[in-house]
N, C-alpha and C positions, 0 to 999 in steps of 0.2 A: 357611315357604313364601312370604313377602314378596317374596325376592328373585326366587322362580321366575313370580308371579303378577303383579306388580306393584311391588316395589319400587324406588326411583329410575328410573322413566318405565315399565319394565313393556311386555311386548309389543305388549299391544293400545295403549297409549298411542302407541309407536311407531307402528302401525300404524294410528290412528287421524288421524295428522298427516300421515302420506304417503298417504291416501285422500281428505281434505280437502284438502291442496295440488295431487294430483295429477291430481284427478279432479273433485272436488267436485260440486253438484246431487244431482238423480238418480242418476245414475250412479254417484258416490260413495259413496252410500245403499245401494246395491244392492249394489256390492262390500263395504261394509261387513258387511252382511249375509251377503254368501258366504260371507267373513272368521268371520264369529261362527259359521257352520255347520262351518268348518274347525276354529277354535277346539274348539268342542263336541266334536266327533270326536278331535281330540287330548285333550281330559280322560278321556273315557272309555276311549282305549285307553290310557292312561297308565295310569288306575285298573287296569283289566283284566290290563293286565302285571303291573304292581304285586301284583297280587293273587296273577297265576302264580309271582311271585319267593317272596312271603311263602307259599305253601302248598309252592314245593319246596323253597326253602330253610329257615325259620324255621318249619314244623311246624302252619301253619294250616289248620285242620278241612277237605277237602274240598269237603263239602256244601255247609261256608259260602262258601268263596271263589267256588266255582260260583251260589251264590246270588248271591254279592256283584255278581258278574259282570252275570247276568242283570238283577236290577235296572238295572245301569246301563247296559247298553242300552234296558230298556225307558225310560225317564227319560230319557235326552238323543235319543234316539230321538223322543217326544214333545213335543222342545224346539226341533229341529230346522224352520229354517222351508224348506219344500217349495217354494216360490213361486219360490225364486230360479233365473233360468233355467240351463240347464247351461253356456250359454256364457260366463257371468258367474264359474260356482262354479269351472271352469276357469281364467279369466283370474284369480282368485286364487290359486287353488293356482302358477299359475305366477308370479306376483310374492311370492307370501309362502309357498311351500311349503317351502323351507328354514328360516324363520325357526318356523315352525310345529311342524316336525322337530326344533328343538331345543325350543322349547319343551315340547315333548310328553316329551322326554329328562328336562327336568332337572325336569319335574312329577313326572315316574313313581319318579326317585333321592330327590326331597323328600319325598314322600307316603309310602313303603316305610320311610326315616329316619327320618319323625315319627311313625309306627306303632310302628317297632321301641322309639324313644324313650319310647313312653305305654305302652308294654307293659313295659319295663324297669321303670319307675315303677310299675308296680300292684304290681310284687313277684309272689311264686309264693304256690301256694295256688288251690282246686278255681273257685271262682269267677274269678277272671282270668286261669284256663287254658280255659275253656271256648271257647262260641261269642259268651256275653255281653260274656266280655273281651274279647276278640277284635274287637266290634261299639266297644267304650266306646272303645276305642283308637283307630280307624280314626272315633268320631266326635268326642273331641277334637281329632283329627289335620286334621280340616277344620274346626272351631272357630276350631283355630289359626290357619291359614291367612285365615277372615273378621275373625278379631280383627285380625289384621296390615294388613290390608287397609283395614280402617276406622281403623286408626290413622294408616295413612298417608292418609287421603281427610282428617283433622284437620289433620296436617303442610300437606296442600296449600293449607287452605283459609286457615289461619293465615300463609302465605306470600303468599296474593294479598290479604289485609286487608295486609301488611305492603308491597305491593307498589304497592298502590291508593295509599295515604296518602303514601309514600314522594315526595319535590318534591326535583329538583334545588336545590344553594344555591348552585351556581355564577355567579357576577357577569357570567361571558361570557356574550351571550347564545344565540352558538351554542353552548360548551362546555354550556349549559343544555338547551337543545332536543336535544341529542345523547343525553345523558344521561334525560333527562324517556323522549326514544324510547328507549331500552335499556330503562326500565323497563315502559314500556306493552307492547314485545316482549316482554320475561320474563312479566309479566300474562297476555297472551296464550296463549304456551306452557302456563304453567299453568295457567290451566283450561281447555286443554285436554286435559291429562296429568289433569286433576277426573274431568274430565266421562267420562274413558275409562274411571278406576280404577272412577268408582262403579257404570259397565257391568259392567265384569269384576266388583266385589262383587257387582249383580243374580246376573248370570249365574251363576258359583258359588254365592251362597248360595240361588237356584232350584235347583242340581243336588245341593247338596250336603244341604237340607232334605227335599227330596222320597225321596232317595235312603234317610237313614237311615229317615225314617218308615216307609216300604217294605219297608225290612231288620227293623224294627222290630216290624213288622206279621206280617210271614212268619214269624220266630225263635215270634213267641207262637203263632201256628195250629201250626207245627209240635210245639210244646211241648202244647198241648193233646192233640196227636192221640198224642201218647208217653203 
C-alpha cells in the first residue's frame, strides 16, 4: 500500500506543497483541513467498495462486510472535522477532486489485493474461513500499509541528515553557492514530503486502529450472543 498512500511523495505530500506555496497562512490551514476531510472520505469509500468487491466476488460473510462497512462510517465520521466552512470544503474538492478520485481508486485496488494476499497465506481450514479470518486479514492488510508508511517516514528522515551535512567542495564560488542552494532546496522538499507522510501515518493509523478494535469488539458481543 506504500505506493497508494504515500510512497515516493504520496498524495497528501503533494498536496501538501501546493497548499503551502499556493495559499499558505490561514487560509492554507484551512484548506488543508478540507483536504484531510476529503481525504477521509475517500478511505472509507475505498474501504466500503472494497468490501462490496470482496463479499460479491471472493465469498466474504455478509454480516461481516456490512459490519465492516458500518464501522467505518462510524470512525471516520467521528474524525471528520465539521468546522471547516463549506465554501472552503468546496474550493478543495475543486482543486484536488481529481487527484482525490484516483487516489480513492487505487486505495480501494491495494486494500481488496492485500486482503485477498493475507487470505491466500492463511491457507484453508474452518478458522480462516470464517469471520475471524476474514477480520486477521483485512487487519494485516492495514498493518501493511502503516509498516510501509513508517519505513518510508525512516527513508525520509535518513535523507535530510544526509541532506543537512551534505557541503559543496566546489572551488567556485558561485558553482558552490548554486549547489550548497540545490541542497538546502532538496532539504526543504523533504521535510516537507516528513512532515505530510507522518500526517497521512496519524491519520491511517487513527482509522485504521479504531476501526479493527470496533470490528473487534462487535465479532466477540456477537459471539456471545450465539
Amino acid at each position: 500500500m506504500n505506493s497508494v498512500v504515500g510512497g515516493g511523495g504520496g498524495l497528501l505530500s503533494s498536496i501538501g506543497s501546493v497548499i503551502g506555496g499556493a495559499f499558505g497562512g490561514p487560509l492554507g490551514a484551512m484548506i488543508g483541513q478540507a483536504v484531510g476531510n476529503l481525504v477521509q472520505s475517500a478511505i472509507g469509500d475505498a474501504i466500503k467498495d472494497g468490501i462490496n468487491q470482496l463479499q460479491q466476488q471472493h465469498g466474504m460473510p455478509k454480516f461481516l462486510g456490512d459490519l465492516i462497512k458500518d464501522r467505518a462510517d462510524n470512525v471516520l465520521g467521528g474524525l471528520r472535522n465539521n468546522a471547516v466552512p463549506a465554501d472552503m470544503q468546496s474550493l478543495a474538492q475543486q482543486q484536488f477532486g481529481g487527484a482525490i478520485a484516483k487516489f480513492k481508486a487505487d486505495f480501494q485496488q491495494d486494500f481488496v489485493q492485500s486482503v485477498l494476499g493475507n487470505r491466500k497465506a492463511q491457507g484453508s481450514g474452518e478458522e480462516s474461513d470464517g469471520a475471524g479470518g476474514w477480520l486477521q486479514a483485512i487487519a494485516k492488510a492495514m498493518g501493511q500499509a502503516l509498516g510501509d508508511k513508517a519505513k518510508h517516514l525512516v527513508e525520509l528522515s535518513a535523507k535530510m541528515t544526509d541532506l543537512q551535512q551534505a557541503k559543496s567542495t566546489a572551488t567556485d564560488p558561485k558553482v558552490k553557492q548554486e549547489e550548497d542552494g540545490k541542497n538546502a532546496q532538496e532539504f526543504n522538499k523533504t521535510m516537507t514530503e516528513f512532515q505530510a507522510t507522518g500526517q497521512e501515518y496519524s491519520m491511517l493509523n487513527s482509522v485504521f486502529s479504531t476501526a479493527i478494535k470496533s470490528l473487534g469488539e462487535a465479532l466477540s458481543s456477537m459471539a456471545r450472543k450465539q
